[in-house]
Legacy VTK file of the C-alpha trace (Angstrom):
# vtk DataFile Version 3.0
C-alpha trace
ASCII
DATASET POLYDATA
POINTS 74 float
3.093 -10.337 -8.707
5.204 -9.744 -5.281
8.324 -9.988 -7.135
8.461 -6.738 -8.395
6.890 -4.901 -5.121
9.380 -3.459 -2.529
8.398 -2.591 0.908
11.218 -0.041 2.764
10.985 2.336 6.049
12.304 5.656 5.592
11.685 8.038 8.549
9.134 6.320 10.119
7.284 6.209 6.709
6.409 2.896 4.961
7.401 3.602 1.154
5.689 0.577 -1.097
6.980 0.597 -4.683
6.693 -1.631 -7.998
5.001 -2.165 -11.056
1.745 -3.536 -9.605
1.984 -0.906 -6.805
2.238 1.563 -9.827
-1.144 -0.358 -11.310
-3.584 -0.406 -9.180
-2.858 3.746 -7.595
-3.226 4.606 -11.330
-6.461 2.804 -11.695
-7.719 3.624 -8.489
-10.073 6.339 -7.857
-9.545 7.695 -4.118
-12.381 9.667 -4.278
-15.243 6.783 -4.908
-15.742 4.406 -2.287
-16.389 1.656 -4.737
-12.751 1.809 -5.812
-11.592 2.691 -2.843
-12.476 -0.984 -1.196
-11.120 -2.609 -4.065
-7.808 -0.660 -3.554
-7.901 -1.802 -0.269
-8.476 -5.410 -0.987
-5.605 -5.677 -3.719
-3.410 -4.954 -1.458
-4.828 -7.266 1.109
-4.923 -10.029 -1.618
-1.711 -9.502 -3.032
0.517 -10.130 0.114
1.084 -6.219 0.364
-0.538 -5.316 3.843
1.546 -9.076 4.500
4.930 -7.866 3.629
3.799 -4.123 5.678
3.274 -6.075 8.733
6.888 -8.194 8.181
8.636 -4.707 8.182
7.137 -4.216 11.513
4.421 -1.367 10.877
1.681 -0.533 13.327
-1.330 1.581 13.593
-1.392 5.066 12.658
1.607 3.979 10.882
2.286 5.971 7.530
2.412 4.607 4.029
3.388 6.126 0.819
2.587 4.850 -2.690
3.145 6.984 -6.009
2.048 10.321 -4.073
-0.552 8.446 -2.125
0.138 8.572 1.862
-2.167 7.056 4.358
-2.163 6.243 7.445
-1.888 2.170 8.385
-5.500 0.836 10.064
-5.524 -2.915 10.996
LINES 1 75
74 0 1 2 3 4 5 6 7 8 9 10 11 12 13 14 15 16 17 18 19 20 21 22 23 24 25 26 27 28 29 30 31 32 33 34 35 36 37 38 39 40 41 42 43 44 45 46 47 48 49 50 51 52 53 54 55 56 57 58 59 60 61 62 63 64 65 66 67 68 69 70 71 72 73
């Protein structure tokens, strides 16, 4: 649910917070590929990468989630 995610620049870094942010960096394992791509389409499918791209971020960008930066690839 977008409602509770919030998307805010601070320093040139994209901070993404919320419940279902919270969720799905808990259950995913960075270190597995598997769960890597379905990290990656969460936030695809969930309007997340969306709402990124509305607060202007580009490539190379950084983003920060619950201790978990990396770096913005279209």
């Amino acid at each position: 649910n977008n409602d509770t995610v919030e998307v805010f620049v601070e320093d040139g870094v994209y901070f993404v917070e919320g419940m279902y942010v919270r969720k799905i960096v808990g259950s995913t394992n960075f270190d597995d590929y598997e769960s890597l791509q379905y990290f990656q389409r969460a936030l695809s499918k969930s309007g997340i990468i969306e709402m990124l791209e509305e607060k202007g971020i580009k490539e190379g960008d950084t983003v920060h989630m619950y201790g978990v930066e990396f770096d913005y690839i279209k």
